[in-house]
N, C-alpha and C positions, 0 to 999 in steps of 0.2 A: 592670315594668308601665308601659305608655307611659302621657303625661298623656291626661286625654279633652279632647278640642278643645271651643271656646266658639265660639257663633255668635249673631251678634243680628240676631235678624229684626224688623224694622223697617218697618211695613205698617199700612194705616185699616183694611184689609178683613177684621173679626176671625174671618169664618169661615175666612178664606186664613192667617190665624194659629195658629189650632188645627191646624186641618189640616196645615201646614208644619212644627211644631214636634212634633208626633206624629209624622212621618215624618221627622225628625233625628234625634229621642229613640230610633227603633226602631232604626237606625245607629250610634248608641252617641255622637251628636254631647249637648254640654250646652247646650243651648237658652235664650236668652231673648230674650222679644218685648217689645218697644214697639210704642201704638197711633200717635205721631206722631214726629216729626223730633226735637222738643225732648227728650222722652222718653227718645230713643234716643243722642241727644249725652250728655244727662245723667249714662246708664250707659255710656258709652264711658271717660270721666274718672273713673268710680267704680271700675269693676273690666277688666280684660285681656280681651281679646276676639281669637280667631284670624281671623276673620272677619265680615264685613257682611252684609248681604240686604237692601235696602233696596227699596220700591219706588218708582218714579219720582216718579209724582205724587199726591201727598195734599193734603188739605186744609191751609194756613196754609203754615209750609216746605215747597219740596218735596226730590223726591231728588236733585237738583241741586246746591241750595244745602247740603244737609245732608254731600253727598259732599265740597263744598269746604270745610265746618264740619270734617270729619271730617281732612281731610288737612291743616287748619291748625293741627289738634292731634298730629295721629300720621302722619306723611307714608307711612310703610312700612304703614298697614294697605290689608288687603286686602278690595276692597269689591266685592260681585259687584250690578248695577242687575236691577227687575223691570219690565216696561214691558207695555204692550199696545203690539198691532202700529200702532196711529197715531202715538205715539209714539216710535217706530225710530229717526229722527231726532235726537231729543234723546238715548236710549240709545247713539247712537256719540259724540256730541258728550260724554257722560259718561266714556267710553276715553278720549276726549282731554287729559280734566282731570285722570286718575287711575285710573277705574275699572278691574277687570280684565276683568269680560267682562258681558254681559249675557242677562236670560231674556224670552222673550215671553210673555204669558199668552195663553190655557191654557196650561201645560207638563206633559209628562209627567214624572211622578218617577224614572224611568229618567233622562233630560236636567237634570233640576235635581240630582242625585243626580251625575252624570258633572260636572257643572259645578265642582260645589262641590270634587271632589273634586283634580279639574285648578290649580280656587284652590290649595287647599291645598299639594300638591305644591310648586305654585311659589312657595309662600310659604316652605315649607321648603330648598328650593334656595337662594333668595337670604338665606336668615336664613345656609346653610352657608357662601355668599359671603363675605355679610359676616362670618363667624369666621374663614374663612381670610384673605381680607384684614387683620381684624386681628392676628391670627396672624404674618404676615409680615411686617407692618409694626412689630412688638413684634421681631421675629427680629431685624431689621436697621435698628435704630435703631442711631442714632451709637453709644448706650454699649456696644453691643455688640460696637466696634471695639475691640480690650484695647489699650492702651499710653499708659504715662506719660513715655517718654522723650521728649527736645525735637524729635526728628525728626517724632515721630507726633502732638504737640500741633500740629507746626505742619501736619500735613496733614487736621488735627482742625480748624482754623480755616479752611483754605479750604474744604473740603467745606461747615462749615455756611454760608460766605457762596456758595457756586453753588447748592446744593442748589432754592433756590426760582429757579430762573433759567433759561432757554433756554439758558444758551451751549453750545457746544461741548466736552468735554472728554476729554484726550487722558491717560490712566492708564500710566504710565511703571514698569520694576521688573524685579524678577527674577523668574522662573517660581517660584508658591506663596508672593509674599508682599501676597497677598491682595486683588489686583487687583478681580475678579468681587467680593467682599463690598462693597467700597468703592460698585461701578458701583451694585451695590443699594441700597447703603444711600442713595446719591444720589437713587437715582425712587423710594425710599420715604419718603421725608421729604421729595418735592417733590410741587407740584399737581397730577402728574401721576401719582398712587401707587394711584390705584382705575383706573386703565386698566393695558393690559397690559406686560411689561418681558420682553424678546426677545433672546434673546441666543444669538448664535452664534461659534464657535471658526474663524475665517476657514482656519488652517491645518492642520486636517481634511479639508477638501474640495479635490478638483482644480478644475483651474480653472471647467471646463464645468458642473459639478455646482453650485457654489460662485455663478455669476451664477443658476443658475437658484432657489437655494435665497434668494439676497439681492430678485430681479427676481418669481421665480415664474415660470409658464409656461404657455400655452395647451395647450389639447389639441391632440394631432397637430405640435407644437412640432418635436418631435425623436422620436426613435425610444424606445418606452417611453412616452411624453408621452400617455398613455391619457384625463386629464380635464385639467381647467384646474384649477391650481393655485396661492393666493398665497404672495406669499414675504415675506421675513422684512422689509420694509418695509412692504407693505402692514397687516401683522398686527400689526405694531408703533404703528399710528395713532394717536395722543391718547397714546399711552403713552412708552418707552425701548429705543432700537435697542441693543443692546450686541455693538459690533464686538470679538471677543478677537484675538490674535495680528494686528492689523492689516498690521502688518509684513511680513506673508507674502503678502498679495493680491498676484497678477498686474499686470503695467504695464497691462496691456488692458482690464482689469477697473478698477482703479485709473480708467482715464478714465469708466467708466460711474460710478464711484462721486462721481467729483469733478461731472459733470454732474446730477446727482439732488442733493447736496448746494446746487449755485447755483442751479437751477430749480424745485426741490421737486417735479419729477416725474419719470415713469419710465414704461417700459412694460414689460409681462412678454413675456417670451423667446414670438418668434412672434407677438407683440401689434400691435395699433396702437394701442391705445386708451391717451392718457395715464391717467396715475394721479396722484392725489395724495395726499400722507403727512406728516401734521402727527406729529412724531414727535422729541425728543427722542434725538442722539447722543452715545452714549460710546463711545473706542474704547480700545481695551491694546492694549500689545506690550510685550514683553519684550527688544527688539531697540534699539539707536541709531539712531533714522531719520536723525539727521542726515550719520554716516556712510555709512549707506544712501542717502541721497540724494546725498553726496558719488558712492558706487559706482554710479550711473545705476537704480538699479534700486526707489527710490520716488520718487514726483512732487513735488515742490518745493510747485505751488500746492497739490496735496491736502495737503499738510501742514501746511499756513499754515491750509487748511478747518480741520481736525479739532482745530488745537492751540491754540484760543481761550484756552482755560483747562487750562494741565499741570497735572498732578500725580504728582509721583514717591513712592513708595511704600519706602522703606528696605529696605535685606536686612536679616533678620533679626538676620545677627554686627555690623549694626550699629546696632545697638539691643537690645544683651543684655540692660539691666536692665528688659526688657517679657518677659524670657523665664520667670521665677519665675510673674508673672501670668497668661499665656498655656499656665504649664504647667500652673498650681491652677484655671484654667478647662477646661480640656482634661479633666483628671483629675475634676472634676464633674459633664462631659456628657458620660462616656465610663462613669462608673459609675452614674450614671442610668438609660443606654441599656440596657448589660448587667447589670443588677442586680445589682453586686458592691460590698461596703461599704468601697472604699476611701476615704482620708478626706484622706492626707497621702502627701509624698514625702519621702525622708530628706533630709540635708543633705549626704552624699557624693554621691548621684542628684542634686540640684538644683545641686549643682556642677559636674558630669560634663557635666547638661543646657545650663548656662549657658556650660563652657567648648569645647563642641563648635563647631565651623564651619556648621553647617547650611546645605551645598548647595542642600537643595530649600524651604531658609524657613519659611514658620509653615505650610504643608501639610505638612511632614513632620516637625515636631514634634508637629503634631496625630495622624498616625498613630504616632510614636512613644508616647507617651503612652498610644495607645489599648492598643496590643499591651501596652505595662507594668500596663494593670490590667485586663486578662486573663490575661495572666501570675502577677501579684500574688495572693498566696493569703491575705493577709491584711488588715490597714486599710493598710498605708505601701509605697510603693513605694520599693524600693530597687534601688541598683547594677547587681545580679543582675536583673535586670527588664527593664532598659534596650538594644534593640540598634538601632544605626544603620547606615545605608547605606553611610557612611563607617566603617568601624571601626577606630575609635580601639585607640592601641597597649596601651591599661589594659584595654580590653575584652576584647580577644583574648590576653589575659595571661589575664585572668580566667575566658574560654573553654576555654584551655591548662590552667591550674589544676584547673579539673573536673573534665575530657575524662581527665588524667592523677593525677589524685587527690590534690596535692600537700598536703604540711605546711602548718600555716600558717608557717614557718620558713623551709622550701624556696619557697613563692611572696613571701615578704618579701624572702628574700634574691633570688628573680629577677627582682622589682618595682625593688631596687634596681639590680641590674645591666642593666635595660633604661633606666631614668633615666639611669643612669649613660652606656650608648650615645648613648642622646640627648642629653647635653652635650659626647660625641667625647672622654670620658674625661677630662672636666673635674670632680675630686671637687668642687669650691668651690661649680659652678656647683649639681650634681647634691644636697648637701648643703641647700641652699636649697631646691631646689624639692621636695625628700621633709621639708623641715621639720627636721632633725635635724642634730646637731654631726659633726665628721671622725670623732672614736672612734665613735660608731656606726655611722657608714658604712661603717669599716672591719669593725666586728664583725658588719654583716650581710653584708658582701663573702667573709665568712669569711677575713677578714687576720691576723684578732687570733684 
């Protein structure tokens, strides 16, 4: 059952009281009236109210000063003015300071009825705003970056000194190890975290597609170009451009990008009209530009633009001891997601996890993980649970084991004799890393 809404009507004229408050009440709104201004601040501070109804001018306060009483206590309420038509004037000057909309007396109750209910709406719209914003801004706070190793403390220390700051900065790393999170976490811990954060994958798109998705584009532009269109600068305004895969832009493109960056303007594709874009850049790539710019094919000065402030983002294999954390994070919001009571990972699993090479970085430990508890039929994920991209030579042993139903005898002894291959038939070495003395090595080799 939804809540019933609160309305304070706020009005001298007490026949326009009854009357108004009967016709709420029959709407299912919860009604209450003051006869003045004082009155109705009173119960503003006393009890929660959805909305206002005030009307303009009364005796002693009026709806003026009462609207700017109201917003210097509760800035987000929502205040709808009542006016007669000589007063019009002051009724818009009241939009200006706060109000949402305004009525003229007489009004039909069809019209004050559609009014109120338009208030409402968009009071519910921006309350959603604001959840989701703070929703995001909770997602991607610092603490939600996992790691304790010295690598990630220290990319831990610059983020939070750029975070409040204009500069440029330039996200450096391997594909999956968490570039995009970072760019976030950046424009949501800076002044610019209630405007919007934009972000697109540069080496997605061909070239032509690609200026018009960054510039936008007039109608009749190009073929297809059916309305006018902005692009991902302009929508980016007051907020954070997030350039991914930089590295891939065109030389050509590259020059429109480097002149928008030193002018702060642009026009869209088929334009003449400058633009301008107060917009906060971050860019990634996963590439060496500096070798690329050795090999002709990124621009020197655009690179000096973009890399105010580097920051390079570690591979994952090197920074294993964030991988235990990163895995008992993963395995949290992964049985969450899928309602499954996993709790823990074994300690063969979270070694297998820690001694893997991970290719694709903390994205594909994160889908590793996820597949293991859904796999996982019980609280702990183990071993069996586990498969990677790369597959490791214990796994497809363990694979083999299954598939072919072996002994626990018969896969010891071809556990060892694959260690065994992997030292080129070095018992000494092969004995160390199965943990166990020569006589057992020999007695699972089947020697002895």
């Amino acid at each position: 059952m939804s809540k019933q809404q609160a309305i304070l009507l706020v009005d001298d004229d007490k026949a326009f009281r009854v009357l108004t408050s009967g016709l709420l009440e029959e709407q299912g709104y919860r009604v209450v009236a003051a006869a003045n201004a004082a009155a109705g601040l009173a119960l503003i501070k006393e009890q929660p109210f959805d909305l206002v109804l005030t009307d303009l001018v009364m005796q002693g306060t009026n709806g003026i000063q009462l609207l700017e009483q109201i917003k210097a206590f509760d800035p987000k309420m929502t205040i709808i003015m009542i006016t007669g038509f000589a007063s019009i004037p002051s009724a818009v000057e009241a939009m200006k300071i706060g109000a949402f909309d305004y009525l003229s007396k007489p009004c039909s109750n069809d019209e004050l009825l559609l009014k109120i209910k338009k208030a409402l709406a968009n009071k519910r719209n921006l309350e959603e705003l604001d959840r989701l914003r703070t929703e995001l801004s909770e997602r991607y706070q610092f603490s939600q970056i996992i790691g304790k190793s010295p690598a990630m403390q220290s990319v831990f220390s610059i983020i939070d000194m750029v975070a409040g700051s204009d500069a440029s900065i330039l996200l450096s790393g391997e594909t999956g190890s968490g570039k995009e999170l970072v760019a976030r976490a950046i424009h949501y811990n800076s002044p610019r975290q209630s405007h919007p954060f934009i972000a697109i994958n540069c080496a997605a798109l061909p070239e032509t597609l690609l200026e018009s998705e960054l510039f936008g584009h007039e109608k009749g532009a190009f073929s297809g170009a059916i309305r006018q269109k902005p692009g991902r600068f302009e929508l980016a305004n007051s907020g954070t451009l997030f350039l991914d895969e930089i590295g891939d832009i065109p030389l050509s493109t590259q020059v429109k990008l480097l002149r928008v960056l030193q002018e702060k303007t642009f026009e869209r594709i088929g334009g003449t009209q400058s633009i301008s874009s107060d917009m906060r850049l971050i860019s990634a790539t996963n590439k060496n530009l500096d070798q690329e710019i050795q090999a002709g094919r990124f621009r020197n000065d655009l690179y000096f633009r973009l890399n105010v402030m580097p920051i390079h983002l570690p591979a994952l294999r090197e920074r294993k001891e964030d991988i235990p954390l990163l895995a008992q994070h993963f395995m949290k919001i992964s049985a969450t997601k899928n309602s499954k009571s996993v709790d823990s990972i074994s300690e063969a699993a979270m070694k297998m996890l820690v001694e893997y090479n991970w290719p694709g970085n903390v994205r594909e430990l994160e889908n590793v993980i996820e597949r293991a508890v859904l796999f996982c039929r019980n609280a702990t994920i183990d071993v069996s649970h586990l498969s990677f991209h790369e597959q490791r030579p214990e796994m497809q042993l363990l694979t083999n084991a299954r598939s072919s139903r072996m002994t626990e005898k018969e896969m010891t002894q071809l556990y060892a004799r694959t260690i065994l291959n992997e030292h080129n038939g070095n018992k000494k070495l092969a004995c160390k890393t199965l943990g166990i003395n020569f006589k057992t090595l020999q007695k699972r080799l089947g020697e002895l």
